[in-house]
NUVOKOL-712447 format. One record per residue (C-alpha): residue number from 1; residue in one letter; x, y, z. Coordinates in pm, 1 decimal. Layout:
# NUVOKOL-712447
<NUM, "A", <X, Y, Z>>
...
END
This chain:
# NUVOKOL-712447
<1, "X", <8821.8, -3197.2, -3279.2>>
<2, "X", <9057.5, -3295.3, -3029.3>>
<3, "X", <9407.9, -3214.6, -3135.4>>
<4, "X", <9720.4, -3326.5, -3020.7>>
<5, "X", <10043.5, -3087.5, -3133.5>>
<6, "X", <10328.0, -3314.2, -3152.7>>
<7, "X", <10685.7, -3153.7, -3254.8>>
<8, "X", <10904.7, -3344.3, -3482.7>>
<9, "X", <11223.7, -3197.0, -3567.5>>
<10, "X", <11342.2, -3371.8, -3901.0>>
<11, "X", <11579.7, -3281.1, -4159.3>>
<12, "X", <11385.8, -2950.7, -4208.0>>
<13, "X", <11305.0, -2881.7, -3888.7>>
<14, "X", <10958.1, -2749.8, -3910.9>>
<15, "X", <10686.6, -2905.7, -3621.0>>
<16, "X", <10396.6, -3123.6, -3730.1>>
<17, "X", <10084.0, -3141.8, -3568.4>>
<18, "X", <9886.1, -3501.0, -3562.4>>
<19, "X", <9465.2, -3519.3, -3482.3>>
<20, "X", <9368.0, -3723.3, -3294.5>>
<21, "X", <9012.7, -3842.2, -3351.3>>
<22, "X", <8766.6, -4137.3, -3453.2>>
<23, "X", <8754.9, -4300.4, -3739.3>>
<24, "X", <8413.7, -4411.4, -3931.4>>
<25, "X", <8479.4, -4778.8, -3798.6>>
<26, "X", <8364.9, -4616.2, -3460.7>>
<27, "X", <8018.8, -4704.2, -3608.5>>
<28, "X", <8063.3, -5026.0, -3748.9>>
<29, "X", <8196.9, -5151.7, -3430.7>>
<30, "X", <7888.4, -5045.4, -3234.7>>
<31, "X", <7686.5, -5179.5, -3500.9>>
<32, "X", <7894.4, -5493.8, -3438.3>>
<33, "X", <7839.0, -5489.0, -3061.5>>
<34, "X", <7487.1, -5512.6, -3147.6>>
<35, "X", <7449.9, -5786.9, -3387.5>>
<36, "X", <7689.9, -6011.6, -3145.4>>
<37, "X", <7442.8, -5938.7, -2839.4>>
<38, "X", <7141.8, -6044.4, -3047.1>>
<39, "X", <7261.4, -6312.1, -3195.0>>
<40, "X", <7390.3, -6430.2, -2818.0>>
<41, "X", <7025.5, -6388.6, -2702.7>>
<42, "X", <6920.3, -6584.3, -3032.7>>
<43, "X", <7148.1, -6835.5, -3023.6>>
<44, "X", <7118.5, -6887.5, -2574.5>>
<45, "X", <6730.4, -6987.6, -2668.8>>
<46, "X", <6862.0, -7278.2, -2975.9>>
<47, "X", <6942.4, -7676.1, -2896.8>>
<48, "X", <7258.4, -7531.6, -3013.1>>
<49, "X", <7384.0, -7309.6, -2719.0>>
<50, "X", <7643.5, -7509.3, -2484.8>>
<51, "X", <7926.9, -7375.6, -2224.6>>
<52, "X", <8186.0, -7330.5, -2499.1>>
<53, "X", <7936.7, -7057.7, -2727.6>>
<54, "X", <7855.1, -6892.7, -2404.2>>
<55, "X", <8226.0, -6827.5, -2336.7>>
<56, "X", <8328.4, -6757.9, -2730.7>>
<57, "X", <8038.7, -6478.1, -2748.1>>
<58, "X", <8154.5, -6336.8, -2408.9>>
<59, "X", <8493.9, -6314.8, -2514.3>>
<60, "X", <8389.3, -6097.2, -2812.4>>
<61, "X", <8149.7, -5922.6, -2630.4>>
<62, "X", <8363.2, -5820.6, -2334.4>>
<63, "X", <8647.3, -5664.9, -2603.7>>
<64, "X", <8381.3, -5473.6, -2784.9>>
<65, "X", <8197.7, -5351.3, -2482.9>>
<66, "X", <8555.0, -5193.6, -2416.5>>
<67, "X", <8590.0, -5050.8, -2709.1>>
<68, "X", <8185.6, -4922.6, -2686.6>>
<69, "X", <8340.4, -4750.9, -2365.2>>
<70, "X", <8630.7, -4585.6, -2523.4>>
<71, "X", <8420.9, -4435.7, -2784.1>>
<72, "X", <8161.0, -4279.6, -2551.9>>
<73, "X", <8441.1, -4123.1, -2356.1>>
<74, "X", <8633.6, -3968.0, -2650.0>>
<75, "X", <8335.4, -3847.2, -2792.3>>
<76, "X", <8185.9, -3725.0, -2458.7>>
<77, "X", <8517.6, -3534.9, -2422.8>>
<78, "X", <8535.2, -3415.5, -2775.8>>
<79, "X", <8183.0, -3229.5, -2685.4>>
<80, "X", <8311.2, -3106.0, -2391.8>>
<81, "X", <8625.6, -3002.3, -2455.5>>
<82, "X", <8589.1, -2855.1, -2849.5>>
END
């Protein structure tokens, strides 16, 4: 795991060292990302689907796509970089 050694001098003055790393949500979100591009597809084919749903569900799906990105790269260079 990626680790990043940050020194904190406090009353003691002894360092601390913080990880750095995913947490489970990671999962969830791409589980999320999913679900939201499904449900656009469902939705795009309903009597229901107008301008204003198209931009809501690109809003959402834009953010999350970013955050899909993020992930890939950490974990990418978590493999790489051990």
């Amino acid at each position: 795991m990626l680790t990043l050694a940050n020194i904190l001098f406090g009353e003691n003055g002894l360092p601390a060292i913080t990880s750095i790393g995913l947490p489970e949500e990671a999962v969830l979100s791409t589980i999320f990302l999913i679900l939201l591009l499904s449900t656009k597809e469902i939705i795009s084919a309903s009597k229901y689907y107008n301008e204003k749903v198209e931009h809501s569900f690109d809003i959402q799906i834009v953010s999350m796509l970013i955050m899909f990105f993020a992930i890939v790269i950490f974990k990418t260079m978590e493999v790489l970089y051990p």
